[in-house]
N, C-alpha and C positions, 0 to 999 in steps of 0.2 A: 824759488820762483823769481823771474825777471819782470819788473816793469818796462812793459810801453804804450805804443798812442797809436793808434788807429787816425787816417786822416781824415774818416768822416764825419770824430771831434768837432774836426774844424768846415766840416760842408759849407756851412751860413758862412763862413770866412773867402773859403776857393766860389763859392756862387754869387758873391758881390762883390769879387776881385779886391778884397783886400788882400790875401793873401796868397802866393805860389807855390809850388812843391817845392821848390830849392828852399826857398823862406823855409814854408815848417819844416823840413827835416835841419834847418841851422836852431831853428827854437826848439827841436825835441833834443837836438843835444846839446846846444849851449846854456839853455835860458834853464830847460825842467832836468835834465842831466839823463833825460831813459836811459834804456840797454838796446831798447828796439823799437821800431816802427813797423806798420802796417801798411801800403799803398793800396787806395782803393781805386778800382778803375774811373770814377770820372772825374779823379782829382790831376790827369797825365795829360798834358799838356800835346803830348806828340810820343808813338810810341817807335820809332825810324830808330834803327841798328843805334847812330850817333847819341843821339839822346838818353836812351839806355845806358849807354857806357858813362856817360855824365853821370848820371843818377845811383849808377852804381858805386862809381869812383867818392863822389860825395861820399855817399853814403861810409866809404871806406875812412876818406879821410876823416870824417865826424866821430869815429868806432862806435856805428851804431848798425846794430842787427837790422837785417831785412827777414822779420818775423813773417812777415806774409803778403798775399797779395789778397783783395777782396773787390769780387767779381758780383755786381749786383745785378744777379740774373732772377729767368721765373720759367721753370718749368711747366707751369700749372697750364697753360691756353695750348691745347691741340697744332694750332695753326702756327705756333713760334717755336715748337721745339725744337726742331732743326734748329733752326738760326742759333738758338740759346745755348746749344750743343757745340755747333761750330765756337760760337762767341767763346766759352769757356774754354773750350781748345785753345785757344787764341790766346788766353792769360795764363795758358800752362805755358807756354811757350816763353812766353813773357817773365814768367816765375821762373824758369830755367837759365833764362840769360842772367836776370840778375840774382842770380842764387837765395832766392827764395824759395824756403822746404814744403810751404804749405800753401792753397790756394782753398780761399773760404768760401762756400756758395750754399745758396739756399736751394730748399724741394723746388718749393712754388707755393703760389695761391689758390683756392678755387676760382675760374674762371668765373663761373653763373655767382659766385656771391659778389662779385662785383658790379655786375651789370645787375643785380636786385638793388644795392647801393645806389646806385646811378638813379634809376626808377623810380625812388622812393619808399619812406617808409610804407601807407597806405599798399603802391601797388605791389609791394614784395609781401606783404599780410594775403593780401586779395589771391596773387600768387599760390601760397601754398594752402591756403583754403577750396579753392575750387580746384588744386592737386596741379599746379605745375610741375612740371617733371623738375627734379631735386637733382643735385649734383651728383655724379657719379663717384662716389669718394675709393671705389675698391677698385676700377679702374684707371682713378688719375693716380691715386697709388701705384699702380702697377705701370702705367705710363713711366711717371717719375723715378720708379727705382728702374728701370730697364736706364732713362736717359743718364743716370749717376754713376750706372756700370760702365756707360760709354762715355763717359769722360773719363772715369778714373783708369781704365784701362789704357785710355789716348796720355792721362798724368803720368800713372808708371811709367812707360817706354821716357819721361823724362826727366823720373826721379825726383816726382813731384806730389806729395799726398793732397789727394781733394779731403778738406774738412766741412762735417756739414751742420749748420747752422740750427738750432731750434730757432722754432718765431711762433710764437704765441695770439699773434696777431691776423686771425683767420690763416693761418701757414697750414700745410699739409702736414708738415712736420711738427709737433707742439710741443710736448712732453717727451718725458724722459723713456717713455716706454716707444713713444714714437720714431727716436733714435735709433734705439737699440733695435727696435724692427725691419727698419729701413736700412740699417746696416747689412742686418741678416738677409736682406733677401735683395740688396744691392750683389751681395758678394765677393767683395772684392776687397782684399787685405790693403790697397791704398787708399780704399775710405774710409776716411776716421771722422773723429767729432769734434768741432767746435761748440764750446760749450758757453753757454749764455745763464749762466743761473740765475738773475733777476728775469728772466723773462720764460720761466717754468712755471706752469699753473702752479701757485702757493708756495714757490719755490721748494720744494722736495723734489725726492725719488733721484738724486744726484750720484748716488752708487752706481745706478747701473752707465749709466754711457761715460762715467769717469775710466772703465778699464779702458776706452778708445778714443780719449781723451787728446789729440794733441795741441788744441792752443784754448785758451779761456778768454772772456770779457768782463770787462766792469763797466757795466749798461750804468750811465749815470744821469739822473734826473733834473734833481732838485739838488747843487750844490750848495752843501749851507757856507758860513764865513770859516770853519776851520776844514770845510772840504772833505766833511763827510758828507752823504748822502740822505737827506729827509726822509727818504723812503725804501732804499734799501739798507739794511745793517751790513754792509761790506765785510767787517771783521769777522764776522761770525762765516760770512760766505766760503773769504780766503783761509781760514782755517781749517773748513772740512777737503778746501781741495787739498791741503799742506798735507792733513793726515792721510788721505786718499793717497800719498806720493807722488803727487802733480807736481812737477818742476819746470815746466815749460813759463811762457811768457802770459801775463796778464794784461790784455791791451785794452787801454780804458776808449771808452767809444761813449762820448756824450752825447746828450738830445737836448739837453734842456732850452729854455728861454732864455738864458741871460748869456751875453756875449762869448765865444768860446776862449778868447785873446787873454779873459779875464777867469773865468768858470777851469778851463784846463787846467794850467796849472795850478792852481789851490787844490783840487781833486789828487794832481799828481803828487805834489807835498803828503799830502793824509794816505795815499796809499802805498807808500812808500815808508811811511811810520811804520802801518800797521802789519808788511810786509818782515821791518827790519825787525818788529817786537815777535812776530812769530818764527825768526830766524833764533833770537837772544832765547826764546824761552825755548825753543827745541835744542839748543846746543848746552842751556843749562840741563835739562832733563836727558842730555845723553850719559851714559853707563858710566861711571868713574868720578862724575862732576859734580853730585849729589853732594849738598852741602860745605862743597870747595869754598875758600875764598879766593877773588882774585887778585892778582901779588899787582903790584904799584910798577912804577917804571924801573924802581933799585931792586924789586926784588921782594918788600916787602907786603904784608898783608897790610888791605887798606880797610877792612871792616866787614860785613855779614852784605852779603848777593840782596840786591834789592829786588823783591819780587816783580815778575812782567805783570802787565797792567790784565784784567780779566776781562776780557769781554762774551 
């Protein structure tokens, strides 16, 4: 598995101009050392032929992967799907120039559970007590896989997989079962899955949308001081995708409160251990290595294999 950064790490950073896209893509390779990055659309300053080719060149000169593009769209509202349709179009296109494989998008939202939000507690009770009509979940379903076909099939013709996001967070799409549905009845061999394992009701049921699997995240909350996460167990996560034979990129995507300038890289150090410790211990448990010593620089045996750390 490769580490990288997603730029929406850094949002609070590009949203109070501290920070540029040329900036973080010179700190995700010079300062954290990734393999790759993520751009997400509202971190592009200007998307004009010129600027592209900038952004890509960088990117060359830095030798850092352009893992993906991430389009924060919403299929979920009747009245925007078109546009959100076109929009995603838009970023395939975009993902093609600069030779990015995968383009990340979400279902959508329920419409009406927003505007009950909006309303208030009180009149959203009042609501479905005297039977306000309830959101239509089997037709915005059928809405949204219809819009996911039509983009993934605008993706192919440019050699571009649409990956699609679970979101936990009132999303159409939530669970793992959710995935694996919406793929089926999207239909289309260039939609695959972006997977977000912190953010799976109870974090299970990761088999199934792991076979269409092609980019991962490490949703990060609560950075502690050695940059693991308070509330998700990371190691234990990135181990079941290793076994799974997930070898794609893990691009870390934080939310938390505390500055991202400071918060990212500490994260990026701890998951980049815990990446290398699960490389060290798959390569000692390969066929022949069982019990080996490893020889020194002259050749010779330097003493008994110190177990990987267990998590």
């Amino acid at each position: 598995m490769k580490l990288g950064c997603s730029s929406w790490s850094y949002h609070a950073a590009f949203r109070d101009g501290r920070i540029d896209q040329r900036e973080w893509l010179r700190r995700c390779a010079e300062d954290m050392e990734l393999d790759g990055v993520e751009l997400a659309d509202l971190h592009f300053p200007a998307t004009d032929p010129s600027y592209l080719r900038e952004v890509k060149k960088l990117c060359i000169d830095l030798q850092l992967t352009v893992a993906g593009i991430a389009v924060t769209n919403d299929f979920g509202p009747a009245e925007r799907r078109a546009q959100e349709i076109d929009r995603v179009r838009q970023w395939c296109d975009i993902a093609a120039v600069l030779g990015a494989p995968v383009v990340r998008v979400f279902a959508g939202w329920m419409p009406v559970r927003a505007q009950e939000a909006d309303a208030g507690r009180i009149v959203g009770i009042l609501r479905r007590v005297i039977g306000q009509p309830q959101p239509d979940r089997r037709r915005a379903w059928s809405d949204v896989s219809w819009a996911l076909r039509q983009c993934a099939d605008y993706a192919a013709e440019r050699g571009v997989v649409l990956a699609l996001q679970n979101s936990v967070r009132d999303g159409i799409v939530r669970t793992a079962q959710d995935l694996d549905q919406c793929l089926r009845d999207a239909g289309s061999a260039w939609l695959r899955v972006c997977l977000d394992p912190a953010d799976l009701p109870h974090g299970g049921g990761l088999e199934m949308p792991l076979r269409r699997t092609v980019q991962a995240r490490a949703r990060l909350r609560n950075v502690r001081d050695d940059g693991s996460d308070g509330t998700v167990h990371w190691p234990e996560l990135l181990r079941m995708l290793r076994l799974a034979g997930y070898r794609g990129f893990v691009l870390i995507d934080y939310e938390g409160a505390e500055e991202p300038e400071t918060a990212v890289p500490r994260a990026a150090r701890y998951l980049r251990g815990v990446l290398q410790t699960l490389a060290r211990r798959e390569l000692l448990m390969a066929p022949g290595l069982e019990g080996t010593v490893p020889p020194s620089g002259n050749g010779r045996a330097t003493g008994t294999i110190e177990a990987a750390p267990r998590y």
